[in-house]
C-alpha positions in Angstrom: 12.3 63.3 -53.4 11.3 61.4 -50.6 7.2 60.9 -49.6 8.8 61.7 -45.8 10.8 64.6 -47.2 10.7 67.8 -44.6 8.0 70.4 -44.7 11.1 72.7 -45.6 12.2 71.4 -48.6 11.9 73.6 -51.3 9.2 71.7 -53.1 7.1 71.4 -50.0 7.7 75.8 -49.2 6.5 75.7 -52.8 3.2 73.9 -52.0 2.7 76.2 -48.5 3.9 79.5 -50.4 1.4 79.5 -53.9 -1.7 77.8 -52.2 -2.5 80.6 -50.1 -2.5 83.3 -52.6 -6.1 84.7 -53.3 -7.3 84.5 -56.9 -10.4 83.8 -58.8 -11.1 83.7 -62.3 -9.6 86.7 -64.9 -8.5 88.4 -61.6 -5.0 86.0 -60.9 -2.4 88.4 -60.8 -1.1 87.7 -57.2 -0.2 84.2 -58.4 1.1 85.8 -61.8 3.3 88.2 -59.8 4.6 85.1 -57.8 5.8 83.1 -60.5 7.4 86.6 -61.9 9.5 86.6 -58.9 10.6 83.1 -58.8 11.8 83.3 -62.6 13.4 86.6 -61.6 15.4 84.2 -59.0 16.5 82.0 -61.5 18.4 85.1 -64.0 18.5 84.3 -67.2 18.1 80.1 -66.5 14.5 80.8 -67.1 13.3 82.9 -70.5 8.8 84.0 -69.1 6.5 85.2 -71.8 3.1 86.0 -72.0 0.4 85.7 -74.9 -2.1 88.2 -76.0 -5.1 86.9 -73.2 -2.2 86.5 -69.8 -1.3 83.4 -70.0 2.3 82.7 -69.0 4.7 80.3 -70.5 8.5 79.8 -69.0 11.1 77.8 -70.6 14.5 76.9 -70.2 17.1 79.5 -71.6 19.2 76.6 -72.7 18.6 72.9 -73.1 19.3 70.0 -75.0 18.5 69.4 -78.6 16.6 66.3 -78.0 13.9 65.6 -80.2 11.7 68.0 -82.0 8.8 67.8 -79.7 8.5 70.6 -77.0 6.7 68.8 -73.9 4.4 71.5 -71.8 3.4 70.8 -68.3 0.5 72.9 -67.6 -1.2 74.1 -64.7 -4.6 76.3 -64.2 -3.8 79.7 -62.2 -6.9 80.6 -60.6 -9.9 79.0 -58.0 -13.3 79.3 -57.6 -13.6 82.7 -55.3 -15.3 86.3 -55.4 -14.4 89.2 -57.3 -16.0 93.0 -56.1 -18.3 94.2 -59.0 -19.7 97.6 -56.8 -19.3 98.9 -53.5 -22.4 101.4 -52.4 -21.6 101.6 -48.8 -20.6 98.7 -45.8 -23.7 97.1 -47.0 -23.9 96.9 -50.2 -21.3 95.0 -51.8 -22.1 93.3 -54.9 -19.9 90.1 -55.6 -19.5 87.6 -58.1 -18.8 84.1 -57.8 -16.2 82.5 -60.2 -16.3 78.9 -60.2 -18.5 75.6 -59.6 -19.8 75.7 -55.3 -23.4 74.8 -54.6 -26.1 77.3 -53.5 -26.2 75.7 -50.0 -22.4 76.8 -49.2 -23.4 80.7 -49.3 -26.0 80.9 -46.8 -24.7 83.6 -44.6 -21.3 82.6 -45.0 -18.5 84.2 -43.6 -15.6 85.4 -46.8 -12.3 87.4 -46.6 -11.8 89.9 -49.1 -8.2 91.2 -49.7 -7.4 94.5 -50.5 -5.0 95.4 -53.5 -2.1 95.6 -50.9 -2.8 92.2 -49.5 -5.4 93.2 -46.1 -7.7 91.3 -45.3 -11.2 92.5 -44.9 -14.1 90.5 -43.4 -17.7 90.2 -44.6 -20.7 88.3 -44.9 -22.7 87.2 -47.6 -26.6 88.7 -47.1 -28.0 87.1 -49.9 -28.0 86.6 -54.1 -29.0 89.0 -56.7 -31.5 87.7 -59.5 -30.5 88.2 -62.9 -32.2 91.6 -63.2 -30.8 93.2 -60.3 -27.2 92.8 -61.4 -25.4 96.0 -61.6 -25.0 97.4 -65.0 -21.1 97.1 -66.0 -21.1 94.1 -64.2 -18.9 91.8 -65.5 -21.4 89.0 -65.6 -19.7 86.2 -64.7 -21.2 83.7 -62.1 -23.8 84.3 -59.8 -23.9 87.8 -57.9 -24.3 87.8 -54.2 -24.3 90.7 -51.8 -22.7 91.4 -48.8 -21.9 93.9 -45.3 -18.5 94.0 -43.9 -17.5 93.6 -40.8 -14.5 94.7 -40.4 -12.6 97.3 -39.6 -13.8 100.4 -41.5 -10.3 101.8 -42.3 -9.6 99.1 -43.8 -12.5 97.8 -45.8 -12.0 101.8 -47.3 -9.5 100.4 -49.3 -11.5 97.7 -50.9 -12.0 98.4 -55.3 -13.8 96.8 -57.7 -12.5 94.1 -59.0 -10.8 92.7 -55.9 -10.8 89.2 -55.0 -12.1 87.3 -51.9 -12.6 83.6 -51.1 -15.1 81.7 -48.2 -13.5 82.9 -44.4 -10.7 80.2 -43.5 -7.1 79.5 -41.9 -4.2 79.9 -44.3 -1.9 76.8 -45.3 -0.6 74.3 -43.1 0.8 70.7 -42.8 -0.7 68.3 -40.2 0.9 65.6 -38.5 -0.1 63.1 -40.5 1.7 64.7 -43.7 -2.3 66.0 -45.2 -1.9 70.0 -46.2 -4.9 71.6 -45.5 -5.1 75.3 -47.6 -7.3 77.6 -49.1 -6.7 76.6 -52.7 -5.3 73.2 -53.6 -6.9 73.1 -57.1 -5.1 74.4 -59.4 -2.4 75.9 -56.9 -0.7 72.7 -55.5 -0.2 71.3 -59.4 1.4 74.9 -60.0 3.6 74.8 -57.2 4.4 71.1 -58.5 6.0 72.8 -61.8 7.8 75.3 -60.2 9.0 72.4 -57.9 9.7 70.5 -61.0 11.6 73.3 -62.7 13.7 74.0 -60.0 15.7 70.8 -60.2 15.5 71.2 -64.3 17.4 74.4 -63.8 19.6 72.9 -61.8 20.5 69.7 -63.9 20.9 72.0 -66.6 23.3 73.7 -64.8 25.3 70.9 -63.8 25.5 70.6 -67.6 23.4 67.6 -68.0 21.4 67.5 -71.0 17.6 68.7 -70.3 15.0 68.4 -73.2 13.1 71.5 -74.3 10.5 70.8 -71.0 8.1 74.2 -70.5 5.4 75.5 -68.5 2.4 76.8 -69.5 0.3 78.6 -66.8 -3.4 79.2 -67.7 -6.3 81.8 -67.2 -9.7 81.4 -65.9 -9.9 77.9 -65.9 -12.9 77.6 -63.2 -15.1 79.6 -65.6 -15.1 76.9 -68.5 -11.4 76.6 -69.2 -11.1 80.0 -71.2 -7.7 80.3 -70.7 -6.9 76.9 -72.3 -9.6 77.5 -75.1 -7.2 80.9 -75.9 -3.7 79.1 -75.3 -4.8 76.8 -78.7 -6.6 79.7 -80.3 -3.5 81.6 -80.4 -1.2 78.4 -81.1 0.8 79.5 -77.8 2.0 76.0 -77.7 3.3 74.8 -81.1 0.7 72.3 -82.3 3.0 69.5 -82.6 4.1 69.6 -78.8 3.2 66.7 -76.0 1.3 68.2 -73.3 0.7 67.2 -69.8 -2.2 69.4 -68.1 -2.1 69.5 -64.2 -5.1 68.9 -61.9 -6.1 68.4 -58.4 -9.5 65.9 -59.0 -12.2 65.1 -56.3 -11.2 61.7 -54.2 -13.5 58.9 -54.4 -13.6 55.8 -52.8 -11.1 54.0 -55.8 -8.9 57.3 -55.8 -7.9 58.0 -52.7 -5.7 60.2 -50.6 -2.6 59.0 -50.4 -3.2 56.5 -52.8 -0.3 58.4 -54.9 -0.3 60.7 -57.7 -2.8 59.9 -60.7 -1.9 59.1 -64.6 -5.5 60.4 -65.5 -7.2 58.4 -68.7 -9.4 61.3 -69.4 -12.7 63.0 -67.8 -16.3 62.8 -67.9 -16.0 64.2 -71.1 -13.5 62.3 -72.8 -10.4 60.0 -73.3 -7.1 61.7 -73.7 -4.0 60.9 -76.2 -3.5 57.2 -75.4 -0.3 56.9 -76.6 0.7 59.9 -74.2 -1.4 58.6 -71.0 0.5 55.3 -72.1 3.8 56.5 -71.9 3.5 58.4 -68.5 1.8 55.5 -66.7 5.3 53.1 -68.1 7.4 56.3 -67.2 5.7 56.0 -63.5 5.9 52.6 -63.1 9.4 52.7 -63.6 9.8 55.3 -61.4 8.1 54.2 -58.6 9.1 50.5 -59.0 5.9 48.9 -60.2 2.5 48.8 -61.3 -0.2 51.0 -59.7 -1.9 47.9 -58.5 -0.9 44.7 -57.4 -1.2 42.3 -59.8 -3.2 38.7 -59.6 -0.1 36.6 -59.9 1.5 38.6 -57.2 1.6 39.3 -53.3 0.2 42.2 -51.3 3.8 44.3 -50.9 5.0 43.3 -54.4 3.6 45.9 -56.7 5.1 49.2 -56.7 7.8 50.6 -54.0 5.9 54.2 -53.7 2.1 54.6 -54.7 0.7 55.5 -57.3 -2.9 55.5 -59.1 -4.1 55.5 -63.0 -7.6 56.2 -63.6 -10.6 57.4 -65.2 -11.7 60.2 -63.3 -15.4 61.0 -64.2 -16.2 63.5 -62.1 -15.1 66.1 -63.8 -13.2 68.1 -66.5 -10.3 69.2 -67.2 -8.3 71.2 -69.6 -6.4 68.1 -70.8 -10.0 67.7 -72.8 -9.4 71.0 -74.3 -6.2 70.3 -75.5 -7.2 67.3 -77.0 -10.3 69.0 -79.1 -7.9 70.9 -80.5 -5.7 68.8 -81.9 -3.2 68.5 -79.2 -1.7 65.1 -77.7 -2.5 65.7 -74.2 -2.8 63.9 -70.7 -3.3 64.1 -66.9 -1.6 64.0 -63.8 -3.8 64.9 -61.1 -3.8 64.6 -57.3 -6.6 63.1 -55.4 -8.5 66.1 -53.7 -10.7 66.6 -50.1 -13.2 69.1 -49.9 -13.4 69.7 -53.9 -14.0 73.5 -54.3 -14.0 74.0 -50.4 -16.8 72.3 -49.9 -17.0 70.2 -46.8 -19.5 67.4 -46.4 -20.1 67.6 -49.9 -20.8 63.8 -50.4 -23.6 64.6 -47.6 -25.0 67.9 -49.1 -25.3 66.1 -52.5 -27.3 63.1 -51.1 -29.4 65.0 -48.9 -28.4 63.6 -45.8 -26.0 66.7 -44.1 -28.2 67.4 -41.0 -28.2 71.5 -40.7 -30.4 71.5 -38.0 -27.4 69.9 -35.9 -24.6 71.4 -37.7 -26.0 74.6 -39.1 -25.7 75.6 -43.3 -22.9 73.9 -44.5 -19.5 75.7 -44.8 -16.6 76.3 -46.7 -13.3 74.8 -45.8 -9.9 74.2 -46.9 -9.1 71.9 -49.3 -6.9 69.2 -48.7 -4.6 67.1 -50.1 -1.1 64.3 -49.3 2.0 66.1 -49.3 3.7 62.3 -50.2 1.0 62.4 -52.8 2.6 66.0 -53.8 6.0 65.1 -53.9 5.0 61.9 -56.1 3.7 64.5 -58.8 6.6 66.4 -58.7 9.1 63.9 -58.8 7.3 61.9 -62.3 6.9 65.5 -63.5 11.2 66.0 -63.2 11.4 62.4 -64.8 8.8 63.6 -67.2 10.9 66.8 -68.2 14.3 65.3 -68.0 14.2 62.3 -70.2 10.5 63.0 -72.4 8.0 60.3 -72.8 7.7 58.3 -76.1 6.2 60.3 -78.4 2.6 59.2 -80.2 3.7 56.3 -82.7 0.9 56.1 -85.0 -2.4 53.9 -83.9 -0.4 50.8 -82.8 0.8 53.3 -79.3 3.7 52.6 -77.3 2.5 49.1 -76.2 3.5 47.9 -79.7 7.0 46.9 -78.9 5.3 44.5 -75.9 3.0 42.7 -78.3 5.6 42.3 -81.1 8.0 40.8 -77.9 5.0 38.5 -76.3 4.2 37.4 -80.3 7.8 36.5 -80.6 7.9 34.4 -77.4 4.8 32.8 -77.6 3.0 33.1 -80.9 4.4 29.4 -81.7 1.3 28.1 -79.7 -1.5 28.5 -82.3 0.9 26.2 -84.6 
């Protein structure tokens, strides 16, 4: 796909469709429901299960016999947001928080809550609840917070425990310089990118070609310490001996930008992932986007690759392909570089201390925000990815071996 494809491509109606869909943590059944449907579009192409904790796994119906590795593209299915724990009245709604948002973001802050038929409900946050004054039955997850409504009373009647909510902004959209701007990029854009990416699978199988046993895997309550990923290995829902490439949308900084291109991720701030595996996407991406992710020293500005794209360490976070890798799995990343990490605007000025509030008032939620060229990159190595699989881990000499052995051959005659 082209970075300049239209804003209607399918892909692209993908990326506008899933990333406005409220979720939060144990409470993702809207986005569940939506992948439901879009297998149910495919007939029997397309074989959905589920394991004993919700998470989903789709696979193709038919596809080649081509090695005896599985390869799993996986994606997280919720985002940090609010989940009702009691209603006692207008005001005196108890909420928790899933997910990692700093304390200044909920001063007062507007939120939507959605009913269980999909109307929305405004409200505003009044304050947090201390550890002791958390309803019993709560679920306990997160802080609590309280809140009054204030909207319409017919509807806010409606609202149940255990309904989800998010901070008050504008639903998806694509600007004019090709940025989306939406509610939830993180993890809803990289699950959008394998639907995207399974689409043309489908269709390739179709057309007869010979597709590789290439599935999804769709995870649980990532944003409260990657629990769905810690019971995805737990019950061995992917086969132990299958390559896995976990999904992400990871914070921009300075050397990861926006627009810079999809990311082959080395690992986390917790650790390195499979090298063999990282190894083998970064040479399937190279290839694919005709060249190296930066220019080299021997070359010209304009003579590294043809589309961009970036491989990095990015430290500033986590990220399931960690858990897969504690537990045994080979695992990488492919993340996309991410603005306004977990809503938060300004965050580089909150976190530093310099956001003036007395000009600009308490800081405030906004949409995330991410390239949709950027987008399309990820989708497009993801379908490269699942048609033709990468190397698979050869031992501790990796898939750079067969360069040494070739630069030894040529050129090992100079230490004679």
């Amino acid at each position: 796909m082209d970075s300049s494809a239209s804003t209607h491509s399918p892909a692209v109606q993908h990326l506008l469709s899933v990333t406005g869909i409220p979720t939060a943590a144990g409470r993702e059944w809207r986005v569940v429901a939506h992948i439901r449907r879009w297998c149910q579009g495919h007939g029997s192409a397309l074989v959905l299960s589920e394991d004993a904790s919700g998470n989903l796994v789709v696979r193709l119906a038919r596809h080649a016999a081509a090695g005896p590795r599985p390869l799993y593209i996986t994606a997280h299915l919720d985002h940090p947001g609010f989940v009702i724990e009691s209603i006692g009245g207008p005001d005196q709604l108890v909420l928790s928080f899933r997910g990692g948002v700093m304390a200044e973001y909920f001063v007062e802050a507007p939120i939507t809550l959605f009913t269980a038929d999909d109307r929305a409900v405004e409200a505003v946050l009044t304050g947090q609840l201390a550890a002791a004054a958390v309803p019993a039955g709560s679920a306990g997850f997160g802080d609590h917070y309280t809140a009054r409504l204030t909207g319409p009373a017919s509807t806010a009647a409606a609202l149940r425990p255990g309904d989800v909510g998010r901070f008050a902004m504008p639903g998806p959209e694509v600007d004019a310089g090709g940025i989306l701007h939406t509610p939830a990029c993180d993890d809803l854009s990289a699950v959008a990118a394998a639907l995207a990416a399974m689409d043309e699978l489908v269709a390739r199988a179709a057309r007869g070609e010979a597709v590789p046993d290439t599935r999804l895997l769709f995870t649980r309550a990532e944003e409260i310490g990657f629990i769905g990923a810690i019971a995805a290995c737990r019950h061995v829902t992917m086969a132990k001996d299958a390559i896995v490439i976990a999904l992400e949308n990871s914070r921009s900084f300075a050397d990861s930008p926006i627009g810079g291109g999809p990311i082959v991720r080395v690992g986390d701030r917790i650790s390195i992932f499979t090298p063999s595996v990282t190894a083998a996407c970064a040479d399937r991406a190279e290839k694919l986007f005709g060249g190296a992710s930066v220019v080299r020293a021997q070359q010209k500005a304009g003579e590294g690759a043809k589309r961009p794209w970036q491989r990095k360490l990015m430290a500033g976070g986590a990220c399931e392909a960690t858990v897969f890798c504690t537990e045994g799995y080979n695992a990488t990343c492919v993340c996309l570089p991410l603005g306004n990490y977990h809503n938060m605007a300004n965050l580089a000025e909150v976190q530093a201390g310099t956001y003036d509030a007395a000009r600009m008032g308490p800081p405030r939620a906004a949409r995330e925000f991410i390239s949709v060229a950027d987008y399309l990159g990820m989708v497009d190595l993801l379908i490269s990815l699942g048609s033709e699989h990468p190397v698979e881990p050869t031992g501790p000499r990796g898939s750079f071996a067969g360069r040494i052995d070739s630069l030894w051959a040529k050129s090992g005659s100079v230490l004679a």
